[in-house]
FITORMAR-479543 format. One record per atom (N, C-alpha, C): residue number from 0; residue in one letter; chain; atom name; y, z, x. Coordinates in steps of 0.2 Angstrom, whole numbers. Layout:
<nodes>
   resi   resn   chain   name       y       z       x
    NUM      A       A     CA       Y       Z       X
...
</nodes>
This chain:
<nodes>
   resi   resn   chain   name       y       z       x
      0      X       A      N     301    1616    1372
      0      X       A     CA     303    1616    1380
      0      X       A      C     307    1610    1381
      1      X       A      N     305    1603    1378
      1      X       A     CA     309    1596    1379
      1      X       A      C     318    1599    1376
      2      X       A      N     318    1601    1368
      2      X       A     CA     324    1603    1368
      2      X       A      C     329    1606    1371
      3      X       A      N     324    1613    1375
      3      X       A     CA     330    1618    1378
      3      X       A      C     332    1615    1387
      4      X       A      N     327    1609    1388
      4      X       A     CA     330    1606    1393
      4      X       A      C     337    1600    1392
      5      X       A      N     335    1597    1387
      5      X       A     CA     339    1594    1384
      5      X       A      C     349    1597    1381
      6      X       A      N     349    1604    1380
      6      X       A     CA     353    1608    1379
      6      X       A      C     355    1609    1388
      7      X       A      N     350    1609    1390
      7      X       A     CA     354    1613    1398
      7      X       A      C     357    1606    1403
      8      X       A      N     353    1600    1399
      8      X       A     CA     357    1593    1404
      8      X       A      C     364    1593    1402
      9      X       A      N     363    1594    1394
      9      X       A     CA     370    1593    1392
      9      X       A      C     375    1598    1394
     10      X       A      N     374    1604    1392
     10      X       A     CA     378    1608    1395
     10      X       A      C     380    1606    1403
     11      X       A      N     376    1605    1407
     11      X       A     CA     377    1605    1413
     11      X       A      C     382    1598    1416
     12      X       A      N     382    1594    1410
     12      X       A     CA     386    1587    1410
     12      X       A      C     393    1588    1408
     13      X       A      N     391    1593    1402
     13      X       A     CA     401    1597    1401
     13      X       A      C     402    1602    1406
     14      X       A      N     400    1604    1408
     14      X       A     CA     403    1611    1415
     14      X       A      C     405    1603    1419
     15      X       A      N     400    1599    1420
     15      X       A     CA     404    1595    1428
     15      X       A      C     411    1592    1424
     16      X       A      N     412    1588    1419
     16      X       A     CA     418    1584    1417
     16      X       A      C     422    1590    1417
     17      X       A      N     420    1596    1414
     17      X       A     CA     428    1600    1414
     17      X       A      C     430    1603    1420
     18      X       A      N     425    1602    1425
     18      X       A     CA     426    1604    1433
     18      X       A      C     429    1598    1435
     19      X       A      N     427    1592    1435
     19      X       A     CA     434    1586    1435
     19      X       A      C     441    1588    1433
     20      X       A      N     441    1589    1426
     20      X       A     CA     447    1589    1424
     20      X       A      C     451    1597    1427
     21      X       A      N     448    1601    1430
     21      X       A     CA     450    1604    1433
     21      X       A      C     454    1604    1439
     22      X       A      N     449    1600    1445
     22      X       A     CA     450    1598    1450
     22      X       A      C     458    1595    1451
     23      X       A      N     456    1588    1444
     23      X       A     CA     464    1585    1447
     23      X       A      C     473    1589    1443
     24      X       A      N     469    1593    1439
     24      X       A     CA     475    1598    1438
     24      X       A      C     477    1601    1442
     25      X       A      N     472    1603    1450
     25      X       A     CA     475    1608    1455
     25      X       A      C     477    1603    1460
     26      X       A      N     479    1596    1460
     26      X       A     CA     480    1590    1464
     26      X       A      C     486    1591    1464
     27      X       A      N     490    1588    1470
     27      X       A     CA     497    1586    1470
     27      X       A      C     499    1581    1465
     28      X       A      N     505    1584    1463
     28      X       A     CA     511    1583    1458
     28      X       A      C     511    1575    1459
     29      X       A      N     510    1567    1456
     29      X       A     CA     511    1562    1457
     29      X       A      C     519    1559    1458
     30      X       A      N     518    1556    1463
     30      X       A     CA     528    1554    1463
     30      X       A      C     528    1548    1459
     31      X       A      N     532    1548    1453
     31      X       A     CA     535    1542    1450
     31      X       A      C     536    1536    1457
     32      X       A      N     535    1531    1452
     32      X       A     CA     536    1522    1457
     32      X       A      C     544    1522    1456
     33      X       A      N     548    1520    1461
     33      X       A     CA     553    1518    1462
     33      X       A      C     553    1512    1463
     34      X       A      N     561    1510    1462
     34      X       A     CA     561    1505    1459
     34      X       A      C     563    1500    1452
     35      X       A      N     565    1497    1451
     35      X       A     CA     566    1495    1443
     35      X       A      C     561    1492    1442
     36      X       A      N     559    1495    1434
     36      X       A     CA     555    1491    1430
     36      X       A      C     556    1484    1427
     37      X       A      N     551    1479    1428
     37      X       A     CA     554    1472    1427
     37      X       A      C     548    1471    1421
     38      X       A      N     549    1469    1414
     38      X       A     CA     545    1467    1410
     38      X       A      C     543    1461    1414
     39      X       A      N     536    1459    1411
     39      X       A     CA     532    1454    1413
     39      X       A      C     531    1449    1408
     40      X       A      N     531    1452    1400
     40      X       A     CA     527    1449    1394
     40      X       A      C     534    1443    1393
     41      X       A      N     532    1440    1390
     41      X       A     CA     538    1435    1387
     41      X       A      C     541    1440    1380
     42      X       A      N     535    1442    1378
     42      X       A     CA     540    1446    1372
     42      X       A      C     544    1452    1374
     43      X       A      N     543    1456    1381
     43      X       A     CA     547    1462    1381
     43      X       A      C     555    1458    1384
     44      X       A      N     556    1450    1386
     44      X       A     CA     561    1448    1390
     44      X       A      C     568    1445    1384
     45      X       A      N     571    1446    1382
     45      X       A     CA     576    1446    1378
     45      X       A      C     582    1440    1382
     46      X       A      N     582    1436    1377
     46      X       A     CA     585    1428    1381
     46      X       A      C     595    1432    1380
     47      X       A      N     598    1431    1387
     47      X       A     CA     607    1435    1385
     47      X       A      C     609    1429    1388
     48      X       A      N     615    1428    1387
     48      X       A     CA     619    1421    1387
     48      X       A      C     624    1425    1394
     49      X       A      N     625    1419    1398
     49      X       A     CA     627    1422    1405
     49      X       A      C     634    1418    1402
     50      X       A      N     637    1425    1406
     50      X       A     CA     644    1424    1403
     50      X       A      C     650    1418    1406
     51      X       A      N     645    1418    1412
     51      X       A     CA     650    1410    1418
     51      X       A      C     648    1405    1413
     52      X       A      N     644    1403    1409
     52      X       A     CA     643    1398    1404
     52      X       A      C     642    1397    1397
     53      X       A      N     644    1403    1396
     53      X       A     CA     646    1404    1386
     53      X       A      C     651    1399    1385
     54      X       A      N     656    1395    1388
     54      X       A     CA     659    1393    1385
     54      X       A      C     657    1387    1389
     55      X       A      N     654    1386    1391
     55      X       A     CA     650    1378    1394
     55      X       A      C     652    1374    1388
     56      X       A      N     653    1367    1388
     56      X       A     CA     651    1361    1381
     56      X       A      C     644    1357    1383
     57      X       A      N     639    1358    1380
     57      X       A     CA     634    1353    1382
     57      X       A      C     635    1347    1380
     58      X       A      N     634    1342    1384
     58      X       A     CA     635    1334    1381
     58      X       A      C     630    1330    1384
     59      X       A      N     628    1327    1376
     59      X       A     CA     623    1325    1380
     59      X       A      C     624    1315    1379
     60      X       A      N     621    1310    1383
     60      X       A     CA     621    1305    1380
     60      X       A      C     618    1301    1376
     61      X       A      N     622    1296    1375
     61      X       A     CA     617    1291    1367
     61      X       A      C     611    1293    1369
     62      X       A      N     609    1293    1360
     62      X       A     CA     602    1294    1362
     62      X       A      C     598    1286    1358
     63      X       A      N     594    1287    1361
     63      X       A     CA     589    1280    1365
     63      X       A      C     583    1279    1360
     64      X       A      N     583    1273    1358
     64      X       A     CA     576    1272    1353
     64      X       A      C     571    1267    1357
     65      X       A      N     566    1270    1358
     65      X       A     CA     562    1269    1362
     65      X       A      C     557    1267    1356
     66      X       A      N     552    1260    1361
     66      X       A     CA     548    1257    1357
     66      X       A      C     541    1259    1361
     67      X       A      N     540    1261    1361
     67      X       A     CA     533    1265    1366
     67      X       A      C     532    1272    1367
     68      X       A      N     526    1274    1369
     68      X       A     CA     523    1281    1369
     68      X       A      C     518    1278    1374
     69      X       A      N     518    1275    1377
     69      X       A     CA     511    1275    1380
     69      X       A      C     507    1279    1384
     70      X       A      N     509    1284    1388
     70      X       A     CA     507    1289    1391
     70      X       A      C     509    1296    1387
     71      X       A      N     505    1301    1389
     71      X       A     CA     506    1309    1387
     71      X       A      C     513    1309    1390
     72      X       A      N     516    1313    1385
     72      X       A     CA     522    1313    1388
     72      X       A      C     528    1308    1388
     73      X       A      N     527    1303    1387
     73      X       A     CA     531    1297    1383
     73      X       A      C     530    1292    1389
     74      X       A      N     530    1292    1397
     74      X       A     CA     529    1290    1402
     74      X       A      C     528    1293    1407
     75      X       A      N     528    1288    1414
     75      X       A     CA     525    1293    1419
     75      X       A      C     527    1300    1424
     76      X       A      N     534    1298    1422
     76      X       A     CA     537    1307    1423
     76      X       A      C     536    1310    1418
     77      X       A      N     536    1311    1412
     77      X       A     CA     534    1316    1408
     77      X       A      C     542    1316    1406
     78      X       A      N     547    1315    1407
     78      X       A     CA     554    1315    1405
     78      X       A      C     556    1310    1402
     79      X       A      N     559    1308    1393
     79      X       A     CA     561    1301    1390
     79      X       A      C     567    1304    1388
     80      X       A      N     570    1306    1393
     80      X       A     CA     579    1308    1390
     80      X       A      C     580    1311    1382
     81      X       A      N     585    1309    1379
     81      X       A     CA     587    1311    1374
     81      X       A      C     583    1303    1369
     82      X       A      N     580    1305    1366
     82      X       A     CA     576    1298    1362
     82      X       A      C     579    1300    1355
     83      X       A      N     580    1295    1353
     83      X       A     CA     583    1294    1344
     83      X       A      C     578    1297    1338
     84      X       A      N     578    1299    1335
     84      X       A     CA     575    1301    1329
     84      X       A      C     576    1298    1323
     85      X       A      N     575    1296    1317
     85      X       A     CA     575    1296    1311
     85      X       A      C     581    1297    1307
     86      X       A      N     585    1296    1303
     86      X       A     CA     590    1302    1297
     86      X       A      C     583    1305    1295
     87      X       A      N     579    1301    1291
     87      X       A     CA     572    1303    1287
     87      X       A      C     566    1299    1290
     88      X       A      N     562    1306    1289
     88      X       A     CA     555    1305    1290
     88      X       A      C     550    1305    1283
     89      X       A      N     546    1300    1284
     89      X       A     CA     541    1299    1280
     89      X       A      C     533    1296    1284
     90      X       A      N     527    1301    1281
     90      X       A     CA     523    1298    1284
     90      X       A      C     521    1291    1280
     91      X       A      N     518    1285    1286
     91      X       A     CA     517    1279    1281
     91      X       A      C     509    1278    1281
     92      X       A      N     505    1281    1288
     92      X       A     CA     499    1280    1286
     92      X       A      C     495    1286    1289
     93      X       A      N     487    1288    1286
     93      X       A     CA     485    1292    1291
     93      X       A      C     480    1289    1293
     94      X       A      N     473    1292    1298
     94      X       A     CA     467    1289    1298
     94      X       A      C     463    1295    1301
     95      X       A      N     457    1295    1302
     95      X       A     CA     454    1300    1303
     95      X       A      C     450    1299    1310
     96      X       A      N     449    1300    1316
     96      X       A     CA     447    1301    1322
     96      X       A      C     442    1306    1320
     97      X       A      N     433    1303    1322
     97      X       A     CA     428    1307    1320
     97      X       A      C     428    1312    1326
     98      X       A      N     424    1317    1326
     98      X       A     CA     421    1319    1330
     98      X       A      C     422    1327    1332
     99      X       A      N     428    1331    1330
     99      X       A     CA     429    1336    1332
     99      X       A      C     429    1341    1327
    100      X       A      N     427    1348    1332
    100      X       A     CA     424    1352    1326
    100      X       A      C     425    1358    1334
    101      X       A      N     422    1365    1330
    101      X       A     CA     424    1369    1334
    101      X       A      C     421    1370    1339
    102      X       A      N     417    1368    1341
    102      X       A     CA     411    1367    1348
    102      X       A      C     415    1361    1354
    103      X       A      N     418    1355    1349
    103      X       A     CA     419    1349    1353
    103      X       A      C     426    1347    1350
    104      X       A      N     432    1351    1353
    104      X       A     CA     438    1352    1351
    104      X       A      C     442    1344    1350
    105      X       A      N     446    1341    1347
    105      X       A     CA     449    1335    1349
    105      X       A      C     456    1336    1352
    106      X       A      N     456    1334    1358
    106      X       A     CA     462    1336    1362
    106      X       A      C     465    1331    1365
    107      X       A      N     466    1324    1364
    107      X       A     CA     468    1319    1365
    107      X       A      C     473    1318    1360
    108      X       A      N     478    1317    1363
    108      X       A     CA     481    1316    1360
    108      X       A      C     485    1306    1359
    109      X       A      N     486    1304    1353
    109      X       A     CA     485    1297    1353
    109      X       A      C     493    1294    1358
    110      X       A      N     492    1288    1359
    110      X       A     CA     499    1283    1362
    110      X       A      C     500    1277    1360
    111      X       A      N     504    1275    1360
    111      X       A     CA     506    1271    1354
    111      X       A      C     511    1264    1363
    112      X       A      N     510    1258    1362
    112      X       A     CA     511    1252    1366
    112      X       A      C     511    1244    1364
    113      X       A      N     514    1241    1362
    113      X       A     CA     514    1236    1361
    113      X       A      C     513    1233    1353
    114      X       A      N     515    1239    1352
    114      X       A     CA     513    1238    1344
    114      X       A      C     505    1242    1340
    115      X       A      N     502    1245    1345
    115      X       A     CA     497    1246    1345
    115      X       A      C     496    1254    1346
    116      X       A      N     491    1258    1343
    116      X       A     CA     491    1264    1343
    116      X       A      C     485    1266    1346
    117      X       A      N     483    1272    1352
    117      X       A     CA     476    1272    1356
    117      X       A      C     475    1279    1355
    118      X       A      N     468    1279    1354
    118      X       A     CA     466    1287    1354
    118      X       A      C     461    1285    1356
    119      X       A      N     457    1291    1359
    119      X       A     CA     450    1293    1362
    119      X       A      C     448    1298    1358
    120      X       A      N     441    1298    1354
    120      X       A     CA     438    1304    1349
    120      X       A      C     434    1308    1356
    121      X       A      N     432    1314    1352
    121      X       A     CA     424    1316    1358
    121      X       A      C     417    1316    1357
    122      X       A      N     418    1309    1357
    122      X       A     CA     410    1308    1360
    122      X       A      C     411    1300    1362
    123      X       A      N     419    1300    1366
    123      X       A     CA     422    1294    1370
    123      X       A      C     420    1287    1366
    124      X       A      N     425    1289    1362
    124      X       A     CA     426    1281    1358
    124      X       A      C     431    1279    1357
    125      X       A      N     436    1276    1361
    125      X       A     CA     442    1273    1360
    125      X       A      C     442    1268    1356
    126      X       A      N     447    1269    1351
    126      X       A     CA     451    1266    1346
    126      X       A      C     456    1263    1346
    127      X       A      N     459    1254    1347
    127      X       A     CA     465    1255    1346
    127      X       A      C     468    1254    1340
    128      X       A      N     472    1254    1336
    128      X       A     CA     474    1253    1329
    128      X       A      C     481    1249    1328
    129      X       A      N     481    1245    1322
    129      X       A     CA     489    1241    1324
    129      X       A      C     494    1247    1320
    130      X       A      N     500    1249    1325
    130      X       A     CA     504    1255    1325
    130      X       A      C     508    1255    1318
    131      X       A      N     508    1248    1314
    131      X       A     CA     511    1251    1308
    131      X       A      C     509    1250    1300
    132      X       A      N     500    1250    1303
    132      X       A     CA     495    1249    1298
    132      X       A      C     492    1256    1298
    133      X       A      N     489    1257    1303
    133      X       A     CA     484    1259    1307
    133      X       A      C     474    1257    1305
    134      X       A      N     477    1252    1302
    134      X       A     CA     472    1245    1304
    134      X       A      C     468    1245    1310
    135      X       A      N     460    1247    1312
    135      X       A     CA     457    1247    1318
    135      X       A      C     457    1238    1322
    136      X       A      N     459    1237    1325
    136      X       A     CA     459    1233    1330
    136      X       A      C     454    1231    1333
    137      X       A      N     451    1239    1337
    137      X       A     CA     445    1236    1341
    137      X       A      C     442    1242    1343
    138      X       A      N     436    1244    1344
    138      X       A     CA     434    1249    1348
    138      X       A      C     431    1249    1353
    139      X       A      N     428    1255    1358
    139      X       A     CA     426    1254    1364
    139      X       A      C     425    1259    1367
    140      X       A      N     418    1262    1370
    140      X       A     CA     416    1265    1371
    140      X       A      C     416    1268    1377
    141      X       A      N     420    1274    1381
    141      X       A     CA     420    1275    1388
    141      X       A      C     415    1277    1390
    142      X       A      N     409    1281    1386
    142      X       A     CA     403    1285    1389
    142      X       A      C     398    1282    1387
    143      X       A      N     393    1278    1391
    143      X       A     CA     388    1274    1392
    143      X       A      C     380    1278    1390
    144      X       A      N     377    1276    1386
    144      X       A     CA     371    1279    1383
    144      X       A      C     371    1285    1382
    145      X       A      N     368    1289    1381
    145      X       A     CA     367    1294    1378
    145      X       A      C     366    1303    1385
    146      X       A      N     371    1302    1388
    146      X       A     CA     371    1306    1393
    146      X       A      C     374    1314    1390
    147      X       A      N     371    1317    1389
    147      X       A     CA     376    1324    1387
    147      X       A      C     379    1323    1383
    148      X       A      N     378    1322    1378
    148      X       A     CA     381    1320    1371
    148      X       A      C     387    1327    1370
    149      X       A      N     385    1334    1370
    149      X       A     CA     391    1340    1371
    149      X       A      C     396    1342    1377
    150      X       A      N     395    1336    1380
    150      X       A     CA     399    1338    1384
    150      X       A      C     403    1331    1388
    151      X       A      N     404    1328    1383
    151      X       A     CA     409    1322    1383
    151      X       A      C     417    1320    1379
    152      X       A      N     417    1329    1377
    152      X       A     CA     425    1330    1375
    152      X       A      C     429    1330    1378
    153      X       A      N     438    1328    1378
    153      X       A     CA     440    1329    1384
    153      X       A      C     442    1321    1384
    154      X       A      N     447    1322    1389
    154      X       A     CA     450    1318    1392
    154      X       A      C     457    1315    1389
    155      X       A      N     455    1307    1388
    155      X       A     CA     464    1303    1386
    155      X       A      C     463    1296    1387
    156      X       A      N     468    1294    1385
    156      X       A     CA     470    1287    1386
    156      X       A      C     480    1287    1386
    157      X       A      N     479    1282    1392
    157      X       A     CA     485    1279    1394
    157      X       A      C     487    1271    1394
    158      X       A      N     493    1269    1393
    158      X       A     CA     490    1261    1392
    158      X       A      C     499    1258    1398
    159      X       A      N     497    1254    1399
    159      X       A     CA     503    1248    1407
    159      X       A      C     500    1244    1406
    160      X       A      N     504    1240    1402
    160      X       A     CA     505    1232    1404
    160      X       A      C     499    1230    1397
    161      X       A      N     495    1225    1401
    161      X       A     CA     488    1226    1398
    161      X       A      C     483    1226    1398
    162      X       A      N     482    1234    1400
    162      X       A     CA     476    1242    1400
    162      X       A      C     476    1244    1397
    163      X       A      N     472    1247    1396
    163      X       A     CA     472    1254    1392
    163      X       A      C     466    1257    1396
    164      X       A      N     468    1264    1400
    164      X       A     CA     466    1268    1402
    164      X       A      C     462    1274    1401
    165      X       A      N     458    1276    1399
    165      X       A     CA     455    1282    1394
    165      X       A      C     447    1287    1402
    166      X       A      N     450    1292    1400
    166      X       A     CA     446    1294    1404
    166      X       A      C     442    1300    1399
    167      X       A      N     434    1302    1400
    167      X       A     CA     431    1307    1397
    167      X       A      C     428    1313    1400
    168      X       A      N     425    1317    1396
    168      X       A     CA     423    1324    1400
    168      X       A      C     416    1322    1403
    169      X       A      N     414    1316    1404
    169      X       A     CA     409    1316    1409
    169      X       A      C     411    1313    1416
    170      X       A      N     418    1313    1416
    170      X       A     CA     422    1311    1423
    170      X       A      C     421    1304    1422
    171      X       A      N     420    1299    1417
    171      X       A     CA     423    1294    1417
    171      X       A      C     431    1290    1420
    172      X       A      N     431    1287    1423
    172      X       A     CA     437    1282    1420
    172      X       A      C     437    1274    1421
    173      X       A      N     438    1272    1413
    173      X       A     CA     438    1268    1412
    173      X       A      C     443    1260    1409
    174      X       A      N     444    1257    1410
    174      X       A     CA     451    1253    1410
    174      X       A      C     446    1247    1406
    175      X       A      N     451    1244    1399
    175      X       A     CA     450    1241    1393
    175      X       A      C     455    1237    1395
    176      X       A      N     456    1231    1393
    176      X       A     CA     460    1226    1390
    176      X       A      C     461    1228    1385
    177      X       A      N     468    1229    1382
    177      X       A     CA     473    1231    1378
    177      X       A      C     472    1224    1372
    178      X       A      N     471    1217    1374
    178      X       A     CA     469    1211    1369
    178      X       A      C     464    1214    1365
    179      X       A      N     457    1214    1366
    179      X       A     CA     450    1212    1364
    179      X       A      C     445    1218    1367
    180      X       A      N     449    1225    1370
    180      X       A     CA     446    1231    1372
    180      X       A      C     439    1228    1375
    181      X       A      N     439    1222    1380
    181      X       A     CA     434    1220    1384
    181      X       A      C     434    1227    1391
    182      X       A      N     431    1228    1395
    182      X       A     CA     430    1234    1402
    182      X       A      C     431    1229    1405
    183      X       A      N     434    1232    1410
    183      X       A     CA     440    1226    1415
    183      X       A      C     434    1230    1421
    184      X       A      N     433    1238    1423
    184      X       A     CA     432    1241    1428
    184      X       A      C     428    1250    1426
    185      X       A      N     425    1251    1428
    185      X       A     CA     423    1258    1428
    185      X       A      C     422    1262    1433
    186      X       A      N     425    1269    1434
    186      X       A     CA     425    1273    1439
    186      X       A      C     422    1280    1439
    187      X       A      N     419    1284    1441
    187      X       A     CA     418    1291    1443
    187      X       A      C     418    1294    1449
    188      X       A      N     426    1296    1449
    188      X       A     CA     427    1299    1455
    188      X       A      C     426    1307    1456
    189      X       A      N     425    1309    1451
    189      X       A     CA     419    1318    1452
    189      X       A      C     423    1320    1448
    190      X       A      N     417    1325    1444
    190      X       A     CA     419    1329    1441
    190      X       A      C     419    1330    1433
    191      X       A      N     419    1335    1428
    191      X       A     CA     425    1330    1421
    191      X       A      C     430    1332    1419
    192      X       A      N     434    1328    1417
    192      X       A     CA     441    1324    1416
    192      X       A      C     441    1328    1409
    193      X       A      N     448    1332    1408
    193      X       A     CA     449    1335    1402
    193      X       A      C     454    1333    1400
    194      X       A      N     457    1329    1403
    194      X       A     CA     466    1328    1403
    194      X       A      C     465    1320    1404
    195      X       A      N     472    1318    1402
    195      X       A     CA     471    1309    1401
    195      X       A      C     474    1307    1408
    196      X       A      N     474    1300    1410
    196      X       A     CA     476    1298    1416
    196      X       A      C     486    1296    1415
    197      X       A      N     486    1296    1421
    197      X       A     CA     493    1294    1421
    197      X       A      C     493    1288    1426
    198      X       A      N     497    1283    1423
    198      X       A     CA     498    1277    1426
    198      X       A      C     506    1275    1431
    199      X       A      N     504    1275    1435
    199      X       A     CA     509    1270    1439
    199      X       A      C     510    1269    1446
    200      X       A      N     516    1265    1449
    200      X       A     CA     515    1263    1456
    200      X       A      C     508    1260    1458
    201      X       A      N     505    1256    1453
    201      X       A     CA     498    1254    1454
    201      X       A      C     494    1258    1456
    202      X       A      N     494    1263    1451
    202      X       A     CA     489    1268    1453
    202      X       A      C     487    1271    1446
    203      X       A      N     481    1274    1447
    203      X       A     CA     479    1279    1439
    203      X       A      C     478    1286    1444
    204      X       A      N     481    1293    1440
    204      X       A     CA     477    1299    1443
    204      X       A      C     474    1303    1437
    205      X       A      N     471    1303    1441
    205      X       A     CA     468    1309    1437
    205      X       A      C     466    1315    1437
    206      X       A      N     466    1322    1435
    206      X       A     CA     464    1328    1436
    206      X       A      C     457    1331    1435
    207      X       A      N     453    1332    1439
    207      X       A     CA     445    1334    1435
    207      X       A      C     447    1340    1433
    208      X       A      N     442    1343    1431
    208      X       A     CA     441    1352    1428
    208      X       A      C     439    1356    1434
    209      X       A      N     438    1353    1441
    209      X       A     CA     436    1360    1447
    209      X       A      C     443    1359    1449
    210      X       A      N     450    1356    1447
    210      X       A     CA     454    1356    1451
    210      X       A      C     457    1351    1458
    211      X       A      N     454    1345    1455
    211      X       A     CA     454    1339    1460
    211      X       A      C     459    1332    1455
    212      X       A      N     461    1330    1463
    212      X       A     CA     469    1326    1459
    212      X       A      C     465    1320    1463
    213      X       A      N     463    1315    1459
    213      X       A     CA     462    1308    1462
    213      X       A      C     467    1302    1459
    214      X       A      N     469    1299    1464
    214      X       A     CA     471    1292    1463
    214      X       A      C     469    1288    1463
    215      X       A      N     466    1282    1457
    215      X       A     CA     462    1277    1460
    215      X       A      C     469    1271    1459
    216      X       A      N     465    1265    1462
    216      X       A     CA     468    1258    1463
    216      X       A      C     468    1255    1457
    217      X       A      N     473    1255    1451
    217      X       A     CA     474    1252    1446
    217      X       A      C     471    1244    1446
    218      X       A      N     469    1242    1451
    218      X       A     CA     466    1236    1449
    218      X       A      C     461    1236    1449
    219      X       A      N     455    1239    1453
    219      X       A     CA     448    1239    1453
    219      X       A      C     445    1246    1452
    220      X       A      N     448    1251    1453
    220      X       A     CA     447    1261    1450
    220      X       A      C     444    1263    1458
    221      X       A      N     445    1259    1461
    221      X       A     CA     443    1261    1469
    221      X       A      C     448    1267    1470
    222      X       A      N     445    1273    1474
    222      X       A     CA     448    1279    1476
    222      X       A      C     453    1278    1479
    223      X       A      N     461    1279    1480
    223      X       A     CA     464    1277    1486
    223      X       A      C     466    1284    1490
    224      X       A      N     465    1291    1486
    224      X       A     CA     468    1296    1490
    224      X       A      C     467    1300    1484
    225      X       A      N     462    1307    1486
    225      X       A     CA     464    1313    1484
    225      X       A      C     465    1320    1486
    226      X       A      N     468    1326    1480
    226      X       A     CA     471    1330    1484
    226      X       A      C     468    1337    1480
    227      X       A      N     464    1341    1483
    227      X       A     CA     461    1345    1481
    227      X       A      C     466    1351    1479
    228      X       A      N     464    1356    1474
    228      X       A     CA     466    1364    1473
    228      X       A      C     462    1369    1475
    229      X       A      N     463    1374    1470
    229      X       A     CA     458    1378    1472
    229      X       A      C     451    1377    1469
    230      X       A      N     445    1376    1471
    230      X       A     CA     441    1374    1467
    230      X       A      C     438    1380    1464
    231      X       A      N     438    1378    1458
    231      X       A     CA     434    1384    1452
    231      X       A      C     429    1382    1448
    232      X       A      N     425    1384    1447
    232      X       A     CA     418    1383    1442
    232      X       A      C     421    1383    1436
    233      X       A      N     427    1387    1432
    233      X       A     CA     429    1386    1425
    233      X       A      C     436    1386    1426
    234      X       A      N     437    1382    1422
    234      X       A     CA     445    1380    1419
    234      X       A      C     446    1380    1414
    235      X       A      N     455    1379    1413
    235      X       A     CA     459    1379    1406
    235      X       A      C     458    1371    1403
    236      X       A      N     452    1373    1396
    236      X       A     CA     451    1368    1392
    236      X       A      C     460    1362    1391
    237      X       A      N     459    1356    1392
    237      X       A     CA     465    1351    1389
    237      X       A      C     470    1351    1396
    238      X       A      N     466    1350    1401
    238      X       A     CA     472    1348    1407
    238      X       A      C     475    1344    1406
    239      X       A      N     484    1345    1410
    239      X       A     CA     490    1340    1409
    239      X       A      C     490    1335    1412
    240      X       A      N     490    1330    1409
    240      X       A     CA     492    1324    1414
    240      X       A      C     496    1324    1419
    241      X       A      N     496    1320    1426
    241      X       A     CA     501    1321    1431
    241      X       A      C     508    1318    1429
    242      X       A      N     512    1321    1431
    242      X       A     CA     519    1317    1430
    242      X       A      C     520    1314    1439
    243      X       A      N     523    1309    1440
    243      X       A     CA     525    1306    1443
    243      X       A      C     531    1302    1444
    244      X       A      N     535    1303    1449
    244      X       A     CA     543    1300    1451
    244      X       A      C     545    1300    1456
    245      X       A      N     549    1295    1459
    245      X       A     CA     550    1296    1466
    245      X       A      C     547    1297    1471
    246      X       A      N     540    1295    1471
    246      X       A     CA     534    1294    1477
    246      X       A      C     533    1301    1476
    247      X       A      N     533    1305    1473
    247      X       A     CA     529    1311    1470
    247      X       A      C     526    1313    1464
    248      X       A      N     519    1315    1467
    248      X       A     CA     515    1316    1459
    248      X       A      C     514    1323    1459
    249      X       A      N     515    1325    1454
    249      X       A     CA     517    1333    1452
    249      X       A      C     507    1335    1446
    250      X       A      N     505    1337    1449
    250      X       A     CA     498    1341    1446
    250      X       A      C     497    1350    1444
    251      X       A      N     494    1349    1437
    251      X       A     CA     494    1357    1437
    251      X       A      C     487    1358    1439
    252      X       A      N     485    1364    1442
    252      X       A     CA     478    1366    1445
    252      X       A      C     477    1372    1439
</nodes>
């Protein structure tokens, strides 16, 4: 008895899907989208040389050797013109930054200031190292006892003057003496910090992971102005640092 019901469900489940497929076979004819089709993907979009500028000459100026890196992006606008290069490249030293593995990514990328070289690992331990040894100098802890040990990847370091700025993924920010990596000040203006600070105009900003841009006060990490997005519970792992210029500070959300 259970089988020959079981035959009549089924049955009765292919009779309705082919009465669907019936149904929209006797529907009105669909009218094509007008209009032109505009690829969306970068790979269907094919780069053509516009003909008002095929014979452009690009010129660019001397290029500039620059003794610093101190911020993401080489400084605070994210722009270092045309920088000089090498004839030849060789590495001269390597070192190892603990910590990263595929759960607790390491996404800091190091800066290089006054002869000195600055990373942050994840489990917020700033390093600075002498830039043409990579001889450790000093270290220095931005996350304070043992709070969430997994979830203090994240963040960066920036260095002005003599700071160095390092923020982590428990929303720290904290500001080291660039001499002897003493903490000058510490800050937690909400949230965590995936992306490194950016320095200038007497100011540090920073971007948390729900989408908030704080300024703090370069001298003491006092809040001076911030500027919300849209707030989201999840974000893009490695946010960018702010670029800033001309009394504008430019943030990604």
């Amino acid at each position: 008895m259970k089988t020959h019901l079981k035959l009549s469900a089924a049955v009765a489940a292919l009779a309705l899907l082919g009465g669907c497929g019936a149904l929209r076979g006797k529907g009105p004819a669909r009218t094509p989208v007008v209009g032109q089709r505009v690829p969306i993907l970068a790979s269907e979009n094919l780069a053509e040389v516009d003909p008002a500028l095929a014979n452009l000459q690009v010129v660019l100026p001397l290029a500039e050797t620059n003794a610093d890196w101190a911020q993401p992006g080489g400084n605070p606008s994210k722009s270092m013109g045309h920088v000089a290069l090498g004839d030849t490249l060789r590495q001269a030293w390597s070192a190892r930054i603990e910590g990263g593995n595929t759960r607790t990514r390491l996404a800091a990328a190091p800066v290089v200031a006054g002869g000195r070289l600055y990373v942050i690992d994840v489990n917020g331990m700033v390093t600075a190292m002498a830039a043409d040894t990579g001889a450790t100098v000093w270290t220095a802890q931005a996350v304070k006892g043992d709070e969430n040990p997994r979830a203090r990847f994240g963040g960066g370091v920036s260095v002005d003057g003599n700071r160095a700025f390092a923020t982590d993924g428990l929303g720290d920010v904290v500001a080291f003496d660039t001499a002897d990596g003493k903490e000058v000040w510490r800050a937690k203006p909400g949230g965590p910090l995936r992306g490194a600070p950016t320095v200038a105009n007497g100011q540090v900003y920073v971007v948390s992971q729900d989408n908030q841009l704080f300024a703090l006060d370069q001298a003491d990490g006092k809040v001076v102005w911030t500027q919300s997005g849209s707030l989201e519970a999840q974000g893009v792992f490695g946010v960018a640092a702010p670029a800033t210029g001309q009394g504008t500070v430019v943030a990604g959300f």
